[in-house]
Short mmCIF file of the C-alpha atoms (twelve columns), coordinates in Angstrom:
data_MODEL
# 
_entry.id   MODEL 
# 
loop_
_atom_site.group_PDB 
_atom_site.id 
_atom_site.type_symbol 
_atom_site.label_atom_id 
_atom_site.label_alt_id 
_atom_site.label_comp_id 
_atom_site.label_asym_id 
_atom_site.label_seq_id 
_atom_site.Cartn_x 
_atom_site.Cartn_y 
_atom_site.Cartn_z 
_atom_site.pdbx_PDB_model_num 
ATOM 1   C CA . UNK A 1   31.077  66.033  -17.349 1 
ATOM 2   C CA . UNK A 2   33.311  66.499  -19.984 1 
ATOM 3   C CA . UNK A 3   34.065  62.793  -22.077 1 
ATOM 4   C CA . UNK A 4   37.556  63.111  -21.555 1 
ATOM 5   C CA . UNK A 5   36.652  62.879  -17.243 1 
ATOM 6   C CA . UNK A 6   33.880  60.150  -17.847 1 
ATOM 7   C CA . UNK A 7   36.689  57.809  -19.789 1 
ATOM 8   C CA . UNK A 8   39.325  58.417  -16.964 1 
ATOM 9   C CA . UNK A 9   36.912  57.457  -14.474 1 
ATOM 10  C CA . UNK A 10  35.431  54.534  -16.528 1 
ATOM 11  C CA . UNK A 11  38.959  53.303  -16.805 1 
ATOM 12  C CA . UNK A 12  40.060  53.935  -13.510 1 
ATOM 13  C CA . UNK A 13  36.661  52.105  -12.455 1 
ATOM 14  C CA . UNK A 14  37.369  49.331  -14.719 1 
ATOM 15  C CA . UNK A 15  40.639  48.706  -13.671 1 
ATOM 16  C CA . UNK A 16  39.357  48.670  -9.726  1 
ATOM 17  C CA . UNK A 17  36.153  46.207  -10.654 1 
ATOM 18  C CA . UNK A 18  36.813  44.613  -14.154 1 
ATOM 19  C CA . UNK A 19  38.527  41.768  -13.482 1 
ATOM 20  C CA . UNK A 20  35.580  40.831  -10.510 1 
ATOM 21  C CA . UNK A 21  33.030  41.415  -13.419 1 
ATOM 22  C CA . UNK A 22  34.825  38.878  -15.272 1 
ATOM 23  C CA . UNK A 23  35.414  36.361  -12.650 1 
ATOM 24  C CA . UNK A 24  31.931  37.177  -12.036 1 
ATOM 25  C CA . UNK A 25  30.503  36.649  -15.475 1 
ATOM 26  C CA . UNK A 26  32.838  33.505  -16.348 1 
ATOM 27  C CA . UNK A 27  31.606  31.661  -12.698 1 
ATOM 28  C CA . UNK A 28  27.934  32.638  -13.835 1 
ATOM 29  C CA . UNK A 29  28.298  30.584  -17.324 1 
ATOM 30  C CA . UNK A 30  29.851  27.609  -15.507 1 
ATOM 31  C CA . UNK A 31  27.925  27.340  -13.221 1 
ATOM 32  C CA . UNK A 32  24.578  27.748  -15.312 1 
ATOM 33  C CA . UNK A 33  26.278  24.987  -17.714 1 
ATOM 34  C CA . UNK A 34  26.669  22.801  -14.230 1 
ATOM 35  C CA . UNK A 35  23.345  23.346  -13.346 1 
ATOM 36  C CA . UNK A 36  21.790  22.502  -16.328 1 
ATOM 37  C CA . UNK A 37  23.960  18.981  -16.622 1 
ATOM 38  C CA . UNK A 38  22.493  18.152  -12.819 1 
ATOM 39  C CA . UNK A 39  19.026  18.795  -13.984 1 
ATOM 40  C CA . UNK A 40  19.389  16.174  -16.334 1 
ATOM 41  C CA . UNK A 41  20.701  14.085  -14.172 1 
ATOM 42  C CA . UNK A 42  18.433  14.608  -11.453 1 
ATOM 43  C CA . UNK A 43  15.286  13.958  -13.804 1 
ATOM 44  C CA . UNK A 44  16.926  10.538  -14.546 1 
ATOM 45  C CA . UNK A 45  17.481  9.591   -11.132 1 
ATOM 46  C CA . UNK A 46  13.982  10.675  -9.778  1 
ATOM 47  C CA . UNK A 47  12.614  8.266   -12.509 1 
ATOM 48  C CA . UNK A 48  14.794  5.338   -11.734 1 
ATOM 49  C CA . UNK A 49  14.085  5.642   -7.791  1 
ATOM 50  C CA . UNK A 50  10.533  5.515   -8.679  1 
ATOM 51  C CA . UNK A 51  9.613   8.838   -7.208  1 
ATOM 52  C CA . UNK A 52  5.959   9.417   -7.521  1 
ATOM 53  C CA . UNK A 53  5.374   11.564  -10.657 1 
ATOM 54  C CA . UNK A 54  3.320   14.331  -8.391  1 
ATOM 55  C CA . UNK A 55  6.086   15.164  -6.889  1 
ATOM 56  C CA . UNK A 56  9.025   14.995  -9.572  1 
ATOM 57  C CA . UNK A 57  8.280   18.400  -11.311 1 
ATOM 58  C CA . UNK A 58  8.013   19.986  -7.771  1 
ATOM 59  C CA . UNK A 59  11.347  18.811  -6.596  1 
ATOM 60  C CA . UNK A 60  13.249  19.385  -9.738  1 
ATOM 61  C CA . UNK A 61  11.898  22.897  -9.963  1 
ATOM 62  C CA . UNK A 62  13.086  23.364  -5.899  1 
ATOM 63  C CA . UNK A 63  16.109  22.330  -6.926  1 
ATOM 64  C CA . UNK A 64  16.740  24.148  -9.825  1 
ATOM 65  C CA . UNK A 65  15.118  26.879  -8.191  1 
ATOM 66  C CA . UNK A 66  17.730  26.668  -5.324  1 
ATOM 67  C CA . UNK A 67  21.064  25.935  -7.666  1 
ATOM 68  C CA . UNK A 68  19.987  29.065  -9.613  1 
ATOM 69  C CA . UNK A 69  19.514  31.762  -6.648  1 
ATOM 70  C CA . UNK A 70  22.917  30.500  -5.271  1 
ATOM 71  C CA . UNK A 71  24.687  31.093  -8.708  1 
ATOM 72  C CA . UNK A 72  22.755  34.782  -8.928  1 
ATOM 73  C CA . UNK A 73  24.033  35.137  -4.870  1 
ATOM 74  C CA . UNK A 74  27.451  34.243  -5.335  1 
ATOM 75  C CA . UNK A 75  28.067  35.940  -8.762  1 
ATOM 76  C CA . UNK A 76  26.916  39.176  -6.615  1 
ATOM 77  C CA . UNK A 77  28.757  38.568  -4.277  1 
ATOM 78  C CA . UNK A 78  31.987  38.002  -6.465  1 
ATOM 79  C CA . UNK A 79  30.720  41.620  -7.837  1 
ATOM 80  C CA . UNK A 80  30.443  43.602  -4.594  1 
ATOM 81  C CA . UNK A 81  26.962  43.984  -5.045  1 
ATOM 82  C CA . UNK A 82  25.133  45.492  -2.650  1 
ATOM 83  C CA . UNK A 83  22.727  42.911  -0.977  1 
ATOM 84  C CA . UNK A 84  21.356  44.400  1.899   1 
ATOM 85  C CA . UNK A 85  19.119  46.350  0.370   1 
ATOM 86  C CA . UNK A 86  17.725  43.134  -1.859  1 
ATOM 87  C CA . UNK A 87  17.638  41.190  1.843   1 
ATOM 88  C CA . UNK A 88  14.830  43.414  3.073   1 
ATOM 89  C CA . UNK A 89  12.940  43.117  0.248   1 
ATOM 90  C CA . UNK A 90  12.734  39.627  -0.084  1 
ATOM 91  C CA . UNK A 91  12.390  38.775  3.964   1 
ATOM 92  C CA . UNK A 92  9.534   41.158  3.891   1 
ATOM 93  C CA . UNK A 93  7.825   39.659  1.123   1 
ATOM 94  C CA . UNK A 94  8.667   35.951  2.651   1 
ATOM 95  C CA . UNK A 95  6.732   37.012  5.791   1 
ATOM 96  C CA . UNK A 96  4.086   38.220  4.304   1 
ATOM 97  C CA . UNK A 97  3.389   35.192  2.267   1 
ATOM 98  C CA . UNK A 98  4.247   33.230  4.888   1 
ATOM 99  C CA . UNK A 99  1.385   34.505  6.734   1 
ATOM 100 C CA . UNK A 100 -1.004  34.839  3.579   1 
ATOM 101 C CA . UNK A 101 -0.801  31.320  2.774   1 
ATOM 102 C CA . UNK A 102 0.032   29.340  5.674   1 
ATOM 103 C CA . UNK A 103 -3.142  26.914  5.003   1 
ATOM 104 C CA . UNK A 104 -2.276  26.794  1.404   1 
ATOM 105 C CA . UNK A 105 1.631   25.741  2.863   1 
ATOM 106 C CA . UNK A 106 -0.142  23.265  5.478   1 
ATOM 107 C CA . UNK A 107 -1.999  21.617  2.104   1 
ATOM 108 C CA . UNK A 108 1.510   21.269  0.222   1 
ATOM 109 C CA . UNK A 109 3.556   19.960  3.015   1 
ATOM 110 C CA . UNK A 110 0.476   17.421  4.039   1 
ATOM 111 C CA . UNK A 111 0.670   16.655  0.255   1 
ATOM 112 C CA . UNK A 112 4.196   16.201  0.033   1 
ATOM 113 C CA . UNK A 113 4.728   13.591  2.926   1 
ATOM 114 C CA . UNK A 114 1.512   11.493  1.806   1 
ATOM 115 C CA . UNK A 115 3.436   11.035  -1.516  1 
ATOM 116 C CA . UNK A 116 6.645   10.610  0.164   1 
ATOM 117 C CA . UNK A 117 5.170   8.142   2.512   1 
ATOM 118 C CA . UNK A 118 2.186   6.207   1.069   1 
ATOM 119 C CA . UNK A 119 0.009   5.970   3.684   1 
ATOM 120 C CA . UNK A 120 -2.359  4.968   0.891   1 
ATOM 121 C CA . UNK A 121 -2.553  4.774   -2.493  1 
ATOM 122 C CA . UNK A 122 -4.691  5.230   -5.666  1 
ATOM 123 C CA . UNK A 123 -7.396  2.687   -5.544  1 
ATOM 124 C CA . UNK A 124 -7.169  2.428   -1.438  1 
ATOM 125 C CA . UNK A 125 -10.199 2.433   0.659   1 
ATOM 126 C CA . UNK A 126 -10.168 4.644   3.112   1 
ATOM 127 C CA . UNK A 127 -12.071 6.495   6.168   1 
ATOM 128 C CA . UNK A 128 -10.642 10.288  7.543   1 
ATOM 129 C CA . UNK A 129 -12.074 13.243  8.486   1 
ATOM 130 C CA . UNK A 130 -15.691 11.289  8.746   1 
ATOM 131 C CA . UNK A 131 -16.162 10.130  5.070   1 
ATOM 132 C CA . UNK A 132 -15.043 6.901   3.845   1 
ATOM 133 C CA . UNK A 133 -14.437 5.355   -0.006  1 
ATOM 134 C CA . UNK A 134 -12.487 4.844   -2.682  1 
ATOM 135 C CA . UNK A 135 -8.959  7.381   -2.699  1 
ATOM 136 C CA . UNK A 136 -9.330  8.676   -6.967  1 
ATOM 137 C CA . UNK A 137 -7.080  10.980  -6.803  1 
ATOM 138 C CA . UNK A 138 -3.686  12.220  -4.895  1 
ATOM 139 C CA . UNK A 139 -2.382  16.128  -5.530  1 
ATOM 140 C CA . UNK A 140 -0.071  17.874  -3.583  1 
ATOM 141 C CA . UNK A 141 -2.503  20.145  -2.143  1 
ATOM 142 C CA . UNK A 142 -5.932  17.684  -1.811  1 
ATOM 143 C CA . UNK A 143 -6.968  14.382  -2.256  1 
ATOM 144 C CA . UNK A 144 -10.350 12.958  -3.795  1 
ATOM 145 C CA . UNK A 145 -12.150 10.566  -2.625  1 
ATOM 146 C CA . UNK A 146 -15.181 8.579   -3.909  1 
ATOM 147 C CA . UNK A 147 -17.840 7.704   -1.505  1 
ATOM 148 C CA . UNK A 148 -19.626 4.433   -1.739  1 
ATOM 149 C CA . UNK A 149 -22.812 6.369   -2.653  1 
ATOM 150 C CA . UNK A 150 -21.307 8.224   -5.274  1 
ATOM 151 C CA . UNK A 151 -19.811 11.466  -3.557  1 
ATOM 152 C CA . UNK A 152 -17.056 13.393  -4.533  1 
ATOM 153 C CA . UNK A 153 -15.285 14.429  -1.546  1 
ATOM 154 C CA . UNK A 154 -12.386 16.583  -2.210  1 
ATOM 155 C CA . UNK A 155 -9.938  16.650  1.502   1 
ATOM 156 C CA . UNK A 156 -7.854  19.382  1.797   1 
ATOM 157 C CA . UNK A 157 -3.780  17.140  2.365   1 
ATOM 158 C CA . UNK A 158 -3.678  19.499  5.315   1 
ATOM 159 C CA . UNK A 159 -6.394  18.100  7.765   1 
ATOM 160 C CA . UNK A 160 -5.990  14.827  6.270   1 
ATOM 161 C CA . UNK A 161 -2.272  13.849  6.953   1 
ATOM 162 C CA . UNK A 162 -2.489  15.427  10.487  1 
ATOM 163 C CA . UNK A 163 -5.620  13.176  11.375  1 
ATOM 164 C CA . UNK A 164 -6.525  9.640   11.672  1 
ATOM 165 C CA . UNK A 165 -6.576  7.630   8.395   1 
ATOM 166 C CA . UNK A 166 -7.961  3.780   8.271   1 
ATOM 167 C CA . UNK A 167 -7.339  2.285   5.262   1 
ATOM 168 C CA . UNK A 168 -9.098  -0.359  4.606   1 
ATOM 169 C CA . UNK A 169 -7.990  -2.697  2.415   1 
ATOM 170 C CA . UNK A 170 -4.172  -1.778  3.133   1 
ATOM 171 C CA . UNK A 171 -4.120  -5.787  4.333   1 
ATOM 172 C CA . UNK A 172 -4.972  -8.943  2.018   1 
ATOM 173 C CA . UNK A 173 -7.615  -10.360 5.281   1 
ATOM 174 C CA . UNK A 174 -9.475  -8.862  7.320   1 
ATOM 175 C CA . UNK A 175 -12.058 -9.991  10.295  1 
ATOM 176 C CA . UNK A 176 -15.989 -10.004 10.445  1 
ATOM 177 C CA . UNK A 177 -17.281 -9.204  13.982  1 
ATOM 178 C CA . UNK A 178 -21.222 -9.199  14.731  1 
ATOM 179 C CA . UNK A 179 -22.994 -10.052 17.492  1 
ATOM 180 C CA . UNK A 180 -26.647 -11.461 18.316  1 
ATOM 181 C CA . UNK A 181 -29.006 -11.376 21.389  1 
ATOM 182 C CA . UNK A 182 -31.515 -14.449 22.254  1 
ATOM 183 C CA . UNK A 183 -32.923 -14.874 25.168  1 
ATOM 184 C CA . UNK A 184 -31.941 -17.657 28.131  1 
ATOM 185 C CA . UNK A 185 -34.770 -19.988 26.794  1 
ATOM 186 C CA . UNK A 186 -32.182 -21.105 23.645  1 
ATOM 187 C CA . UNK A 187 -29.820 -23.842 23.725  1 
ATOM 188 C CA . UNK A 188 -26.318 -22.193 23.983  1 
ATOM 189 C CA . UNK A 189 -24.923 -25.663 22.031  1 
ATOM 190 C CA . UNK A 190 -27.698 -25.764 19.583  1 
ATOM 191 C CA . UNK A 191 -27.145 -21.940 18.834  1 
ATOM 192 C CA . UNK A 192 -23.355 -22.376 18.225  1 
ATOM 193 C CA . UNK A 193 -23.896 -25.391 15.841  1 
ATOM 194 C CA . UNK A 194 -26.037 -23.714 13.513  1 
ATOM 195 C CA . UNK A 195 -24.098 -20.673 13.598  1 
ATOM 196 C CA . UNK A 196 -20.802 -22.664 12.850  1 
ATOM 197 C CA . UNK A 197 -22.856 -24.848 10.591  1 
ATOM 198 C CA . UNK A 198 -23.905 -21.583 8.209   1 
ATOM 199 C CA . UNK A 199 -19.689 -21.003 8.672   1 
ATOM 200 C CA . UNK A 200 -19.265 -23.683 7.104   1 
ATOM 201 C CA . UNK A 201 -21.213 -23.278 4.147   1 
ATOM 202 C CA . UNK A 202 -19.280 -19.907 3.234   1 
ATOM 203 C CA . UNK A 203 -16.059 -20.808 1.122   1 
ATOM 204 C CA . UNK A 204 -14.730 -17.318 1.215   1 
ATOM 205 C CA . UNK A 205 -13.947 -18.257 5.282   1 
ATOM 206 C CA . UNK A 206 -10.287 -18.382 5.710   1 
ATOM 207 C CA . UNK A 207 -9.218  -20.451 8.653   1 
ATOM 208 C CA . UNK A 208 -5.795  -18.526 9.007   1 
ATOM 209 C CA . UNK A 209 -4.638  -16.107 10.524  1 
ATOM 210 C CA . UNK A 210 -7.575  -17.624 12.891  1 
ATOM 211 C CA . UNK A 211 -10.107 -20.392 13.258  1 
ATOM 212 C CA . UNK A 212 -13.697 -19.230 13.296  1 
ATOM 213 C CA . UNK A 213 -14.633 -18.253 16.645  1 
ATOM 214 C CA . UNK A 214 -18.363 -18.331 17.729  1 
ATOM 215 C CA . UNK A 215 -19.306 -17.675 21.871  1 
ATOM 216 C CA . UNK A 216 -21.201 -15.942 24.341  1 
ATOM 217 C CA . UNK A 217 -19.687 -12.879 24.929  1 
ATOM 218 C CA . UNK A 218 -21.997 -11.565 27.817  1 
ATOM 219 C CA . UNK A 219 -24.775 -12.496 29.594  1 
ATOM 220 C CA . UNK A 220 -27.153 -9.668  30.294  1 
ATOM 221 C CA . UNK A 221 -30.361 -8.774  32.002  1 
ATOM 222 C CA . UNK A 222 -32.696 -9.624  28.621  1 
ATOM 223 C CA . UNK A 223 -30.683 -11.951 27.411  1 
ATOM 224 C CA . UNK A 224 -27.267 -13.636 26.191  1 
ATOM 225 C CA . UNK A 225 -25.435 -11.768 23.661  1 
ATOM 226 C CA . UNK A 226 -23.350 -14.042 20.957  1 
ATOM 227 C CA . UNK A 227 -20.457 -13.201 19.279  1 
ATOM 228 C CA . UNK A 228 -19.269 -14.574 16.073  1 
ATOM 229 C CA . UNK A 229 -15.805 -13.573 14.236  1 
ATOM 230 C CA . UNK A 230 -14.416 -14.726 10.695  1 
ATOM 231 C CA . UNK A 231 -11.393 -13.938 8.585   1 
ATOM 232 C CA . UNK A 232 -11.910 -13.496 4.875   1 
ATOM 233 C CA . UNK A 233 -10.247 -11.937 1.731   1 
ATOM 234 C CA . UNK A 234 -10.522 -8.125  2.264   1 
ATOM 235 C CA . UNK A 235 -12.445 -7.789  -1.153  1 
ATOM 236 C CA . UNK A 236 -15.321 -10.603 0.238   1 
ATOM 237 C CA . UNK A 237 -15.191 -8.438  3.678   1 
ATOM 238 C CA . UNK A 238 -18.897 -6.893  3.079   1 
ATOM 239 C CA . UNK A 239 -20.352 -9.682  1.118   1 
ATOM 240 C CA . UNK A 240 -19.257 -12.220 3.832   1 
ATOM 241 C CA . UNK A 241 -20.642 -10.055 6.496   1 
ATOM 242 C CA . UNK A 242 -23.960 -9.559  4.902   1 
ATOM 243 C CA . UNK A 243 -24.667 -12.934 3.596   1 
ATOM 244 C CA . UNK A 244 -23.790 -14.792 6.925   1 
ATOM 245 C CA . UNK A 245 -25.991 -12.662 8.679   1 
ATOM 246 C CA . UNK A 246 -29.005 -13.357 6.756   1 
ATOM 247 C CA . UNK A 247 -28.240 -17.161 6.769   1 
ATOM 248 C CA . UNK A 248 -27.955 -17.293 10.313  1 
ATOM 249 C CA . UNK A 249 -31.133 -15.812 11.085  1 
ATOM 250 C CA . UNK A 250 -32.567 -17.870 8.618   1 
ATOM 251 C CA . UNK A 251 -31.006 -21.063 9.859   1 
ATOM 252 C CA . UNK A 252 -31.918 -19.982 13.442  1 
ATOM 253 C CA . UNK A 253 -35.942 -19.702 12.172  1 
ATOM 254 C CA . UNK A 254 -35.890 -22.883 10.575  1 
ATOM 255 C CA . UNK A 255 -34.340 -24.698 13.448  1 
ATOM 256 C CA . UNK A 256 -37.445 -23.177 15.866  1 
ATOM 257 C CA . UNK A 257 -35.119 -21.006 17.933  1 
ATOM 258 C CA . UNK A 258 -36.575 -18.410 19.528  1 
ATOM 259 C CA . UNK A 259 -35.745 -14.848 18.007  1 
ATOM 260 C CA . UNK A 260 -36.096 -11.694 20.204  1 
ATOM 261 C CA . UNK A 261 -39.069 -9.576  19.088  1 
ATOM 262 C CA . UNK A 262 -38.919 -6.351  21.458  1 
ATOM 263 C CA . UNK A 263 -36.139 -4.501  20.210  1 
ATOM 264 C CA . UNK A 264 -38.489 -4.327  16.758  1 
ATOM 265 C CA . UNK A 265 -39.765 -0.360  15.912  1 
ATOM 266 C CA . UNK A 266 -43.523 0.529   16.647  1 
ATOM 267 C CA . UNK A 267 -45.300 -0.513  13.991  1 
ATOM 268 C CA . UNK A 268 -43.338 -3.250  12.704  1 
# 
């Protein structure tokens, strides 16, 4: 081609698709100068509406993300560009991924909405997916826990926002519940006054949201089977529970009542 055809046809092109280039390249600096003043703004906000810091690089960089693709799609299409082409490409590649990391997407998302919605927190105890402890650690795709006997357990967000999750100290009180068996030679009265007597000596007992309760809760072939319930502070919840026990039993030997002896092992 000789340069005197290539500069007629650049100018005849350039008159056709200049002035969309332009439009094109002007919209492209506004709107990168636009985005760029909302990112600003949207790190502010996130940090004002106390979003949890996990997620604020995540969501800025989706929106960003998002803003910018737009500009690059609407600049192209300001252009006449082609895009169908591009379309394929990037639907094929979506499904494919899609399908490649569909656990890894079921982590994020699980991630995402226990950030968003808290159904515990650092420092929570907790019991899902059969272990129970202390919640160290929140990321978007797991969560690490510390077991009472010093396990690591690391959850994938996934299986644990889709399950059941007790957290345990989510409330300021909770109740103690045990029961006992004696046989039908004890005095029911006698039994319940040294049980509520050993209440008694426990300060961390609350008497709200409930008043100790202590009853027979069955009577069965071998015996009668008491129950005894008390509200404390959840922090005193295993303490309580351990230390009324033993007093109780104690109490119960000292006061001549007659403790069953044939649910004991062989050989103790």
């Amino acid at each position: 081609m000789k340069p005197e055809e290539f500069y007629h046809q650049f100018h005849v092109w350039l008159v056709a698709n200049g002035q969309n280039y332009v439009f094109g390249l002007v919209v492209f600096i506004i709107g990168y100068l636009v985005i760029r003043f909302i990112k600003m703004r949207l790190r502010a906000r996130m940090a004002k509406k106390s979003v949890h810091s996990t997620l604020r690089p995540f969501f800025q960089s989706l929106t960003i993300i998002g803003l910018y693709v737009l500009l690059i799609l609407t600049v192209f299409r300001i252009i006449n560009f082609e895009l169908s082409f591009l379309s394929v490409i990037v639907g094929s590649f979506g499904v494919a991924a899609g399908l490649a990391l569909s656990g890894t997407f079921q982590n994020f998302a699980g991630g995402v909405l226990i950030l968003m919605l808290k159904p515990f927190n650092i420092g929570d105890d907790i019991v899902a997916q059969g272990q129970d402890g202390e919640v160290k650690s929140i990321q978007l795709f797991y969560t690490v826990v510390m077991t009472y006997d010093n396990r690591q357990v690391i959850i994938p967000n996934g299986k644990l926002f889709n399950e059941v999750i007790v957290n345990i100290n989510r409330e300021q009180r909770r109740r103690v519940d045990f029961e006992l068996k004696l046989g039908y030679i004890v005095d029911v009265e006698q039994v319940k006054g040294i049980i509520n007597a050993a209440i008694k000596a426990f300060p961390a007992v609350l008497h709200k949201p409930a008043q100790p309760l202590v009853g027979v809760i069955a009577l069965e072939l071998d015996g009668i089977r008491f129950t005894v319930r008390v509200w404390v502070n959840t922090k005193d919840y295993l303490t309580t529970k351990i230390k009324l026990q033993e007093k109780i039993v104690k109490d119960l030997r000292e006061a001549d009542v007659k403790l069953p002896t044939h649910h004991l092992l062989p050989g103790t």
